[in-house]
N, CA, C and O atoms as a Tripos MOL2 file, in Angstrom:
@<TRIPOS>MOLECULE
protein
  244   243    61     0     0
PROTEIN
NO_CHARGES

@<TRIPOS>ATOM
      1 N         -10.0690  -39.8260   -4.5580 N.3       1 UNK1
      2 CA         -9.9900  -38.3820   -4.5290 C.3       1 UNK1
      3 C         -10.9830  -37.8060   -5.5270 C.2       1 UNK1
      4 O         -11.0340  -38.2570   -6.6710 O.2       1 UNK1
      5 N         -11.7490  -36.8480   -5.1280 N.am      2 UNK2
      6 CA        -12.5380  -35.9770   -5.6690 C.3       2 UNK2
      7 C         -12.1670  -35.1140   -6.4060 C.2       2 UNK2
      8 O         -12.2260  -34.1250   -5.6760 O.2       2 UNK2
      9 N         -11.7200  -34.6880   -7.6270 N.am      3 UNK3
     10 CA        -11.1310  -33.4450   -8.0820 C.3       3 UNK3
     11 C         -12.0520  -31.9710   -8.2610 C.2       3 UNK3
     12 O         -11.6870  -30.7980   -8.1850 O.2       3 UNK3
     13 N         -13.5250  -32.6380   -8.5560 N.am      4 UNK4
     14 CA        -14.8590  -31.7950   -8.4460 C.3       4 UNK4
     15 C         -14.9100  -30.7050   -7.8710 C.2       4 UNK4
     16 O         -14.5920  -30.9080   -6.6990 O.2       4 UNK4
     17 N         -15.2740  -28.9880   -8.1420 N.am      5 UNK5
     18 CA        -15.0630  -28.3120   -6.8040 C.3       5 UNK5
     19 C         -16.6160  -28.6250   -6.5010 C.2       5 UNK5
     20 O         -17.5820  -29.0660   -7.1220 O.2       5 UNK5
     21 N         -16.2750  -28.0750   -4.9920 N.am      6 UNK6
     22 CA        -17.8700  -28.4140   -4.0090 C.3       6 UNK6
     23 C         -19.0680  -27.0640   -5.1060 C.2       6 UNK6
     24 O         -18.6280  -26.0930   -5.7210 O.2       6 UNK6
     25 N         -20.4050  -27.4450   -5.0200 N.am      7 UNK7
     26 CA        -21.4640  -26.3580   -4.9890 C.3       7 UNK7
     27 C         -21.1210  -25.6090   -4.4260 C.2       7 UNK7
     28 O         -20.4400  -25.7790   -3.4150 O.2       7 UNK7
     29 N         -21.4450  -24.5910   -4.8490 N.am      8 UNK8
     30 CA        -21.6960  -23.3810   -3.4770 C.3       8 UNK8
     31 C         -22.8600  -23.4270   -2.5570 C.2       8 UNK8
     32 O         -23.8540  -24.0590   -2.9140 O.2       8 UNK8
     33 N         -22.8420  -22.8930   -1.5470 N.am      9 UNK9
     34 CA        -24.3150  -23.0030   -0.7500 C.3       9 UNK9
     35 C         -25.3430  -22.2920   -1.0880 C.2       9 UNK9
     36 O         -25.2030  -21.4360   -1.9620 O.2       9 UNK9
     37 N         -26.3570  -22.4610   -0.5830 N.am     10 UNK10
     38 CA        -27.5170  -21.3710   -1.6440 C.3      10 UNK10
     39 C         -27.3220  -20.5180   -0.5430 C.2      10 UNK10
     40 O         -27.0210  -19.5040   -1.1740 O.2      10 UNK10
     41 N         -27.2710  -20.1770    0.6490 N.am     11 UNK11
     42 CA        -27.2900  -19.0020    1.3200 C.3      11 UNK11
     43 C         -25.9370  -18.0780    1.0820 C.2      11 UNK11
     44 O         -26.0500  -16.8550    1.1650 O.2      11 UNK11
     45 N         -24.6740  -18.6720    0.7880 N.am     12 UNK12
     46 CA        -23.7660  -17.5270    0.1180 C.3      12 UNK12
     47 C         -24.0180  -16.3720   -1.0360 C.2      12 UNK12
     48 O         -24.7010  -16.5940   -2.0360 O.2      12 UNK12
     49 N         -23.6000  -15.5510   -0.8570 N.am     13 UNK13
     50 CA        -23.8090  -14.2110   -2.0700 C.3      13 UNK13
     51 C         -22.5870  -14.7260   -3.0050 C.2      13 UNK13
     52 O         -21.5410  -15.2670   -2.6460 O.2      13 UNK13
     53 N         -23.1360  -14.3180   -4.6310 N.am     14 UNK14
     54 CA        -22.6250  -14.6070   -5.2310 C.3      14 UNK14
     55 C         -22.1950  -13.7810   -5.7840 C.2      14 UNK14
     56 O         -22.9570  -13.1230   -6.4930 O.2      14 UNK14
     57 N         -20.6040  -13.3850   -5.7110 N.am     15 UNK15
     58 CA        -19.2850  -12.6330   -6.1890 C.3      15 UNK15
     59 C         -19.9920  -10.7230   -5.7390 C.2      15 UNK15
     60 O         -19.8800   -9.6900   -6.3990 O.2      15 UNK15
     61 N         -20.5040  -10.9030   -4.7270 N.am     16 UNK16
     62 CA        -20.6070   -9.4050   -4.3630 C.3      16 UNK16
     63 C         -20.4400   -9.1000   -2.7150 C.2      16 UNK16
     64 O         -21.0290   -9.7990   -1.8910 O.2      16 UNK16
     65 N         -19.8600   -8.3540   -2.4580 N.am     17 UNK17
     66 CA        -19.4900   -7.8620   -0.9450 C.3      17 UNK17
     67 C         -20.6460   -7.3270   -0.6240 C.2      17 UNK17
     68 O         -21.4340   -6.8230   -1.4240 O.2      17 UNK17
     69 N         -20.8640   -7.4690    1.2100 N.am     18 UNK18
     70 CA        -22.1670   -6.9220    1.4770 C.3      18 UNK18
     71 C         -21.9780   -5.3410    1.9240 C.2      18 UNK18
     72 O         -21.2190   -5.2170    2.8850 O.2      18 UNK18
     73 N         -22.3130   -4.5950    1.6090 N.am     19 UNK19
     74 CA        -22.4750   -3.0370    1.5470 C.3      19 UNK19
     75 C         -21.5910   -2.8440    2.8170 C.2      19 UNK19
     76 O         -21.3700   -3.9810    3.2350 O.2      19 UNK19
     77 N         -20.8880   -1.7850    3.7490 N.am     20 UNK20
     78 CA        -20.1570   -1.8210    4.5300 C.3      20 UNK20
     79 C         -21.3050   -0.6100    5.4640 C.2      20 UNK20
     80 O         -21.2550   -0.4620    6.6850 O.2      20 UNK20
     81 N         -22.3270    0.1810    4.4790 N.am     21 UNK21
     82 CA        -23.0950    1.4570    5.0100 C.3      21 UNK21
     83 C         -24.8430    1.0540    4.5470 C.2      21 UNK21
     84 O         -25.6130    1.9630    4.2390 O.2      21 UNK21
     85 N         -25.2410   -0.2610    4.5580 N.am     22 UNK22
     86 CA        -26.5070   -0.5760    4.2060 C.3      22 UNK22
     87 C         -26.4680   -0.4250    3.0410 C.2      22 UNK22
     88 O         -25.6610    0.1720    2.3280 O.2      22 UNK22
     89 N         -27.8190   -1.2620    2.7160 N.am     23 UNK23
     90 CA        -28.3570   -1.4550    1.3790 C.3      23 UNK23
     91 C         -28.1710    0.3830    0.0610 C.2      23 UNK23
     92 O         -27.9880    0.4220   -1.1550 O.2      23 UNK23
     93 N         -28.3010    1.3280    0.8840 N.am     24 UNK24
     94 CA        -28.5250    2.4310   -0.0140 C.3      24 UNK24
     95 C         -26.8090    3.0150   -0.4830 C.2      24 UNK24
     96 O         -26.6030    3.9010   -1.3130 O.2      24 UNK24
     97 N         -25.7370    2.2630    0.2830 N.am     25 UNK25
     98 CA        -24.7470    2.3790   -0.0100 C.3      25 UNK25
     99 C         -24.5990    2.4920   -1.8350 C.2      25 UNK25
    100 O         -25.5390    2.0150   -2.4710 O.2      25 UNK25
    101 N         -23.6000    3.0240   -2.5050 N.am     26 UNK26
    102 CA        -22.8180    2.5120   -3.6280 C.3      26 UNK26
    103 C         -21.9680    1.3490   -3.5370 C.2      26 UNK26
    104 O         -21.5610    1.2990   -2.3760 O.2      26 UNK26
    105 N         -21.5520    0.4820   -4.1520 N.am     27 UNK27
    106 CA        -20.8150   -0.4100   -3.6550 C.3      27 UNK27
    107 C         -19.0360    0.0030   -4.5460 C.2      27 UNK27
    108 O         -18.6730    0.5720   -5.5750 O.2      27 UNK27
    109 N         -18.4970   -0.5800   -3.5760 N.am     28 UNK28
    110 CA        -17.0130    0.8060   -4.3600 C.3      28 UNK28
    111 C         -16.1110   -0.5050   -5.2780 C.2      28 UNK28
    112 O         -15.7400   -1.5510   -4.7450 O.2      28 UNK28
    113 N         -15.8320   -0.0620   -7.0860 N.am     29 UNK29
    114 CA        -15.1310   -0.8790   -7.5390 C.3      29 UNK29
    115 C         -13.5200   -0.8590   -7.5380 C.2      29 UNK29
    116 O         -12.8200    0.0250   -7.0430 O.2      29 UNK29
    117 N         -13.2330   -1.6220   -7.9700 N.am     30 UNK30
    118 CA        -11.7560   -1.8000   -7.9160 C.3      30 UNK30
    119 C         -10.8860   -0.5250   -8.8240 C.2      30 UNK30
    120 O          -9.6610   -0.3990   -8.7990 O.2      30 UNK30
    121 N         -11.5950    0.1310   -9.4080 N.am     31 UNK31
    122 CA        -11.3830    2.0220   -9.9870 C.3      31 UNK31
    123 C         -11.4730    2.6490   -8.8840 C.2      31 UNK31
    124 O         -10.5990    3.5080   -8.7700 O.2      31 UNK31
    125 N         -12.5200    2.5290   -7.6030 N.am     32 UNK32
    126 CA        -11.9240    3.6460   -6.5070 C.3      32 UNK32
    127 C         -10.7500    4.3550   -6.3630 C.2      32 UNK32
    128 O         -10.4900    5.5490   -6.5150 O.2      32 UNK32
    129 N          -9.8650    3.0730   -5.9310 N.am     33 UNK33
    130 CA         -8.6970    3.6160   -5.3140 C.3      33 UNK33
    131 C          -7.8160    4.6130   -6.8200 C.2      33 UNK33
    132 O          -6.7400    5.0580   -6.4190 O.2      33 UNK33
    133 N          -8.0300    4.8940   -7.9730 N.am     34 UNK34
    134 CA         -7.5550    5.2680   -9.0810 C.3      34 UNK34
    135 C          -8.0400    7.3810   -8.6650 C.2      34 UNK34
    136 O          -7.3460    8.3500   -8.9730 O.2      34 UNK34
    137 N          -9.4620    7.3920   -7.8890 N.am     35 UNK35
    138 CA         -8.9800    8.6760   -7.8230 C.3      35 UNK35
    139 C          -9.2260    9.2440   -6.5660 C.2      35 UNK35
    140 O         -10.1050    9.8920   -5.9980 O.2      35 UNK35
    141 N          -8.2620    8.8210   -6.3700 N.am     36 UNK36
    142 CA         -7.2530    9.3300   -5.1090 C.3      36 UNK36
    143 C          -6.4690   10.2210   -5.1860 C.2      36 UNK36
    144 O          -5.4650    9.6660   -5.6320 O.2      36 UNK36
    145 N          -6.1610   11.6390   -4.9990 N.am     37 UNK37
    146 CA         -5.3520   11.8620   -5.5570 C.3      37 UNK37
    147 C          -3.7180   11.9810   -5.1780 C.2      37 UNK37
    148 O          -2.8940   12.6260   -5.8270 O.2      37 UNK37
    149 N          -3.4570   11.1880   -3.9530 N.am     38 UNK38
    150 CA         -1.8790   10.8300   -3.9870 C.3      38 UNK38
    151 C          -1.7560    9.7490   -4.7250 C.2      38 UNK38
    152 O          -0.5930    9.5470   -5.0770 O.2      38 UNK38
    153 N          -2.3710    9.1370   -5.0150 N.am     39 UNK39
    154 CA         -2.1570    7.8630   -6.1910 C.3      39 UNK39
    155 C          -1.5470    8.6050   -6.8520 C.2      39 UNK39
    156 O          -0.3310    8.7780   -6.9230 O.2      39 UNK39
    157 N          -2.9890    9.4390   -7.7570 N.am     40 UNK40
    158 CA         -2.7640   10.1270   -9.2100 C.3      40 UNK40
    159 C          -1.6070   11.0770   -9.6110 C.2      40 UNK40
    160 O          -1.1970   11.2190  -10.7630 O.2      40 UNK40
    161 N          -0.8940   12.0330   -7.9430 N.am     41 UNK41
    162 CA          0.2470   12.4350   -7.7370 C.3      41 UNK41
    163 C           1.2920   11.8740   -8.1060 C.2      41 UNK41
    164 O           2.2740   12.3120   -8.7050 O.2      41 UNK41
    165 N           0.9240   10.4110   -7.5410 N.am     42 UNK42
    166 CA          2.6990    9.4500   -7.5750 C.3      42 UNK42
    167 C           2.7710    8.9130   -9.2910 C.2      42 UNK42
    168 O           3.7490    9.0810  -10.0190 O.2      42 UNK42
    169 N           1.5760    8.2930   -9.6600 N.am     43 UNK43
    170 CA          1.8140    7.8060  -10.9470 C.3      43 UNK43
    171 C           1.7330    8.7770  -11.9090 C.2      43 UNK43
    172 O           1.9300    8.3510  -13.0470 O.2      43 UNK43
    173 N           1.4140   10.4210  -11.7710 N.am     44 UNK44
    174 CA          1.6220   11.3790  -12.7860 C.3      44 UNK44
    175 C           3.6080   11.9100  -12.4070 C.2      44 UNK44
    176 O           4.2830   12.5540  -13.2100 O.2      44 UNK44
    177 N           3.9250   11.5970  -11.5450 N.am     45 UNK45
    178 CA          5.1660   11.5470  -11.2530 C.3      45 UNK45
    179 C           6.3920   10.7300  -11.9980 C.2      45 UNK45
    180 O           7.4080   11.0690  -12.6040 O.2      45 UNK45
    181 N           5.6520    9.2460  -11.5730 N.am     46 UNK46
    182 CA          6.1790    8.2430  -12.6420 C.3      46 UNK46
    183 C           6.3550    8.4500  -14.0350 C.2      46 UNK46
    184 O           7.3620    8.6170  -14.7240 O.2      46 UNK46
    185 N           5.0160    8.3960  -14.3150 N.am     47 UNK47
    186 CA          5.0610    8.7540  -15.8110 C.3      47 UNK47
    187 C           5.7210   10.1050  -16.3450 C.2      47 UNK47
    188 O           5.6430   10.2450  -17.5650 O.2      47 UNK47
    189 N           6.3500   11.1070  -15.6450 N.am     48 UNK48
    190 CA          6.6140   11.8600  -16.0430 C.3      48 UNK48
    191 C           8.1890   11.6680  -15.7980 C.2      48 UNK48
    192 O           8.8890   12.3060  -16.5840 O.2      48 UNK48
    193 N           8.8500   10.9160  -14.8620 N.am     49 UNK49
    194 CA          9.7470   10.7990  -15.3840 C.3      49 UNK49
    195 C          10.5190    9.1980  -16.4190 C.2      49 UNK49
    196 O          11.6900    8.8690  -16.6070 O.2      49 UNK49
    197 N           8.8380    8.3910  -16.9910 N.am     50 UNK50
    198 CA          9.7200    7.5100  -17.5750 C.3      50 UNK50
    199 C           9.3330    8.4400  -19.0530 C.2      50 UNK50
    200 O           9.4660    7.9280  -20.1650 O.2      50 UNK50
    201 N           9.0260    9.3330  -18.9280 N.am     51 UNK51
    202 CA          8.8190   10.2680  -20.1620 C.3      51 UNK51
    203 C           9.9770   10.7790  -20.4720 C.2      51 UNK51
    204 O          10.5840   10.4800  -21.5000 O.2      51 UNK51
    205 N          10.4900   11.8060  -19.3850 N.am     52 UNK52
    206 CA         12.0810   12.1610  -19.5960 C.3      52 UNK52
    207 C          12.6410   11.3360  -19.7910 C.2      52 UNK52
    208 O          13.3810   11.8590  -20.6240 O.2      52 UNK52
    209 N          13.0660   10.0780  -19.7140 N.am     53 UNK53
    210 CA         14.2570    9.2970  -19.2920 C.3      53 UNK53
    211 C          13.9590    8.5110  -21.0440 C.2      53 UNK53
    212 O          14.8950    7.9520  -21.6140 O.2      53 UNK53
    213 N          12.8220    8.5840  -21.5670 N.am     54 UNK54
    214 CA         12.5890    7.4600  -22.4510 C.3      54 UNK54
    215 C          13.3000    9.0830  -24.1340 C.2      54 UNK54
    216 O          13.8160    8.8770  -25.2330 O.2      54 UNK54
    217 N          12.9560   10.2970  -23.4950 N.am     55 UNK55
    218 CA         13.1430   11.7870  -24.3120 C.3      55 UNK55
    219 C          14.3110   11.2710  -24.1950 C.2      55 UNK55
    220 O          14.6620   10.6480  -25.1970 O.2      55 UNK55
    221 N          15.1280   11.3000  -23.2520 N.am     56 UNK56
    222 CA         16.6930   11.1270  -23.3070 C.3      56 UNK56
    223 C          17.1060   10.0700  -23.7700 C.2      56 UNK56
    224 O          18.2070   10.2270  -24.2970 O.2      56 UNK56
    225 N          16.6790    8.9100  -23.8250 N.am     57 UNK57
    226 CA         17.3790    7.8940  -24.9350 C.3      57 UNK57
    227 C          16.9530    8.3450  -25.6980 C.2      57 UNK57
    228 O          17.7720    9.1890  -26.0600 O.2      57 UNK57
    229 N          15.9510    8.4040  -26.4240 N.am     58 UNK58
    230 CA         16.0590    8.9310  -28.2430 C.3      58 UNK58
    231 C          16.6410   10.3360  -28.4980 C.2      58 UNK58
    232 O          16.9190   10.5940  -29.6690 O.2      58 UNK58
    233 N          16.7890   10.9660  -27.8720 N.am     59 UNK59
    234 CA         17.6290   12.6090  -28.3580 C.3      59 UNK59
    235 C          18.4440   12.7870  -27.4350 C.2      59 UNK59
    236 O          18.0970   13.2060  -26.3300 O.2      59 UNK59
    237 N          19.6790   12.4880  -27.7570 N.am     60 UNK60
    238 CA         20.8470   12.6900  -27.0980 C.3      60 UNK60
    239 C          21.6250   13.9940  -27.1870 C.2      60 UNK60
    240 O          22.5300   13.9470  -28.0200 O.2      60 UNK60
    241 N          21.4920   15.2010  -26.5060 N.am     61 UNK61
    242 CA         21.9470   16.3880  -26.3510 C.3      61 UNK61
    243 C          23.5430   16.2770  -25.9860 C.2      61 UNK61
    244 O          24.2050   17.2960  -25.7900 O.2      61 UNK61
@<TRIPOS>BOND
     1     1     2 1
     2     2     3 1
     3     3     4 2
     4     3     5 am
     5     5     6 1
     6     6     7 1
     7     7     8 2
     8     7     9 am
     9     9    10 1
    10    10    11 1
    11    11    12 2
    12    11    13 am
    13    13    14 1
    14    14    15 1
    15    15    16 2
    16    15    17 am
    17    17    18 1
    18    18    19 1
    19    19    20 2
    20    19    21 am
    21    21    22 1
    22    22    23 1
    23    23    24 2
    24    23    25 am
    25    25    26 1
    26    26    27 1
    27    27    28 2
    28    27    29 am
    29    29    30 1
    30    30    31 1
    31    31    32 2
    32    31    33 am
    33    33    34 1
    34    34    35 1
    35    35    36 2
    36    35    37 am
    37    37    38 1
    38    38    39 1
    39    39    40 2
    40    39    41 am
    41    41    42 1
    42    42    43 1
    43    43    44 2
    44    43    45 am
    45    45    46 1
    46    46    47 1
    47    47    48 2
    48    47    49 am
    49    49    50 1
    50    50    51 1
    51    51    52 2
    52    51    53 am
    53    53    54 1
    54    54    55 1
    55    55    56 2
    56    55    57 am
    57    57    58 1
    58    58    59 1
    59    59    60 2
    60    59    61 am
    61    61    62 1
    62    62    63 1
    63    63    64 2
    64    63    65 am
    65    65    66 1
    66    66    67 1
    67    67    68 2
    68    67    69 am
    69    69    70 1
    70    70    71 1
    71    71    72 2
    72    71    73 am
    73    73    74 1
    74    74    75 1
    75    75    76 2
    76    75    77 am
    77    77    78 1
    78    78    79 1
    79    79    80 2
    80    79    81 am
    81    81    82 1
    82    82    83 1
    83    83    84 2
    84    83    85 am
    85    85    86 1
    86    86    87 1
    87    87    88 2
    88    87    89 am
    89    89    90 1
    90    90    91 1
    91    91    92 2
    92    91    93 am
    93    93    94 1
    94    94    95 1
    95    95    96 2
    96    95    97 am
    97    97    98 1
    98    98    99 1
    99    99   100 2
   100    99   101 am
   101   101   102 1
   102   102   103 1
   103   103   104 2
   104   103   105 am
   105   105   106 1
   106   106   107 1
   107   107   108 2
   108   107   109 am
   109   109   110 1
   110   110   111 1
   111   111   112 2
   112   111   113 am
   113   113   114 1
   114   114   115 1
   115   115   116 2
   116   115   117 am
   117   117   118 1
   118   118   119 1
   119   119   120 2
   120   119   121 am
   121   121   122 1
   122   122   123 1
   123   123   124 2
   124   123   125 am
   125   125   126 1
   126   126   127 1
   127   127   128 2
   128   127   129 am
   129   129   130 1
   130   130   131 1
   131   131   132 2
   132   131   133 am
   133   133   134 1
   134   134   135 1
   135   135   136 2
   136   135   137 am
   137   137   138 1
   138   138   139 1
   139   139   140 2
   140   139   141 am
   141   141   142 1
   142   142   143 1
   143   143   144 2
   144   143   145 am
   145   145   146 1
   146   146   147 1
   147   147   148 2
   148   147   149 am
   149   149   150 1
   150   150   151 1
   151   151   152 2
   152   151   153 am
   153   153   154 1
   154   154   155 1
   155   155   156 2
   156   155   157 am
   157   157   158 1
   158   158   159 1
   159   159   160 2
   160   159   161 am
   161   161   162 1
   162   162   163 1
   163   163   164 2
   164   163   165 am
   165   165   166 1
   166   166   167 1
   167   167   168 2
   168   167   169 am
   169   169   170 1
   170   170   171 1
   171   171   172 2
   172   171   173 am
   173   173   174 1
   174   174   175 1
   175   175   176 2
   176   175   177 am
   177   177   178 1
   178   178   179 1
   179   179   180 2
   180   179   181 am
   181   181   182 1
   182   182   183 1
   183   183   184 2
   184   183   185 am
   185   185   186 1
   186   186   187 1
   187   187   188 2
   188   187   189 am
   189   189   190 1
   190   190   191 1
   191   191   192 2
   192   191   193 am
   193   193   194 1
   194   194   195 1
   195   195   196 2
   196   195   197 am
   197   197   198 1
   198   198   199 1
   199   199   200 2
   200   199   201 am
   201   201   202 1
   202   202   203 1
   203   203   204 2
   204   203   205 am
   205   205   206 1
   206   206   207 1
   207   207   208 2
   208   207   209 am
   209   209   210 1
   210   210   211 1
   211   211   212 2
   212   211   213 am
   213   213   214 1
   214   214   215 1
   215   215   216 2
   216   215   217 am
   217   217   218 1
   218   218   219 1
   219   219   220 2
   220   219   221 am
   221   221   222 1
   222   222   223 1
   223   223   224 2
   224   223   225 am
   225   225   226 1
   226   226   227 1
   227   227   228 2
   228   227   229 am
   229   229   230 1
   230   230   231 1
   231   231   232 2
   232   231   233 am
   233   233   234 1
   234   234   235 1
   235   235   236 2
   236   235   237 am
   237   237   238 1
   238   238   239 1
   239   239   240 2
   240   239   241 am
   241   241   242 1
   242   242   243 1
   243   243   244 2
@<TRIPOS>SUBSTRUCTURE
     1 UNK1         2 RESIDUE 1 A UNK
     2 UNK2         6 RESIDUE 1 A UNK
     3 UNK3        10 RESIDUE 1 A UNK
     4 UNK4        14 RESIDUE 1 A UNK
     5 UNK5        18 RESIDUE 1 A UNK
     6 UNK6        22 RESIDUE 1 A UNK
     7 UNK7        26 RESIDUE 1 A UNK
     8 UNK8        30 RESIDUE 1 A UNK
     9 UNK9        34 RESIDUE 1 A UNK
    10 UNK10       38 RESIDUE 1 A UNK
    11 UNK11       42 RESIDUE 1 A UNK
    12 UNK12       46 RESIDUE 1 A UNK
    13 UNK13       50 RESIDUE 1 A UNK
    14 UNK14       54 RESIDUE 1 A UNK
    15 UNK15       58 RESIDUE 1 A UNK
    16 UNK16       62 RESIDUE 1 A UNK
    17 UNK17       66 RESIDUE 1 A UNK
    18 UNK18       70 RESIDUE 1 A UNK
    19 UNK19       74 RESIDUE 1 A UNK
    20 UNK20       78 RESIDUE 1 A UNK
    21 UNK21       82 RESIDUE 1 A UNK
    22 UNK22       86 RESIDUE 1 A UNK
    23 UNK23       90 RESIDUE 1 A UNK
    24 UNK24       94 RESIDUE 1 A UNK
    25 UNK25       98 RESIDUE 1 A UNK
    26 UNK26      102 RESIDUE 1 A UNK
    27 UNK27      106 RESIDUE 1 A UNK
    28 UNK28      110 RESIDUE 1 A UNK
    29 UNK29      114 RESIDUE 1 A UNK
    30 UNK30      118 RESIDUE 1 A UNK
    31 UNK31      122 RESIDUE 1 A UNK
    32 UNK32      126 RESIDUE 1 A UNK
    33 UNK33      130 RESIDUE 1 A UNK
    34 UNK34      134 RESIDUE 1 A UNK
    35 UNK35      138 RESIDUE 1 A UNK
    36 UNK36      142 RESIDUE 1 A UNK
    37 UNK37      146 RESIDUE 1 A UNK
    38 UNK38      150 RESIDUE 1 A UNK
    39 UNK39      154 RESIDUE 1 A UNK
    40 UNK40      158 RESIDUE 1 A UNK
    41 UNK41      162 RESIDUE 1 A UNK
    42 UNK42      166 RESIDUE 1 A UNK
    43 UNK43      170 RESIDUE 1 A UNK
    44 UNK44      174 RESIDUE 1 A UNK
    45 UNK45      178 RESIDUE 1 A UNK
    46 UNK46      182 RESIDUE 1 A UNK
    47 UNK47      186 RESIDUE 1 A UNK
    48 UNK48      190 RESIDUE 1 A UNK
    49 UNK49      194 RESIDUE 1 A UNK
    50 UNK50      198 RESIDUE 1 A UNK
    51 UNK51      202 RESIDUE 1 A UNK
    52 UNK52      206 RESIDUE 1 A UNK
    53 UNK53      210 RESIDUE 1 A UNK
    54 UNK54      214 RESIDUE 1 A UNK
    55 UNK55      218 RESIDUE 1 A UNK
    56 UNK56      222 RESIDUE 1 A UNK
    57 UNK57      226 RESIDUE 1 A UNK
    58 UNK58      230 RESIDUE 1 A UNK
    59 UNK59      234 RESIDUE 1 A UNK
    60 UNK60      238 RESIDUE 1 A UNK
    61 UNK61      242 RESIDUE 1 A UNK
């Protein structure tokens, strides 16, 4: 048994996706999807209520 990993081939690209709109494309990072803004809706949501909930354990009215 070989434990070795294989070479890569020389004609594979290395760790980059090929454009989806040609070469003059931007290529989109893994921050895209961050502004979105139903993302930014749901997790300003979240955070707003582990804000309350974290207000209400320390000051107990």
């Amino acid at each position: 048994m070989n434990d070795e990993p294989a070479p890569p081939s020389p004609d594979a690209p290395l760790g980059r996706a090929p454009a989806a709109e040609g070469p003059s494309a931007e290529p989109r990072g893994c921050l895209f999807a961050l502004s979105q803004p139903p993302l930014m809706f749901f997790l300003a949501f979240i955070g707003t209520l582990l804000l309350l909930t974290a207000v209400h354990d320390l000051y107990r009215w």
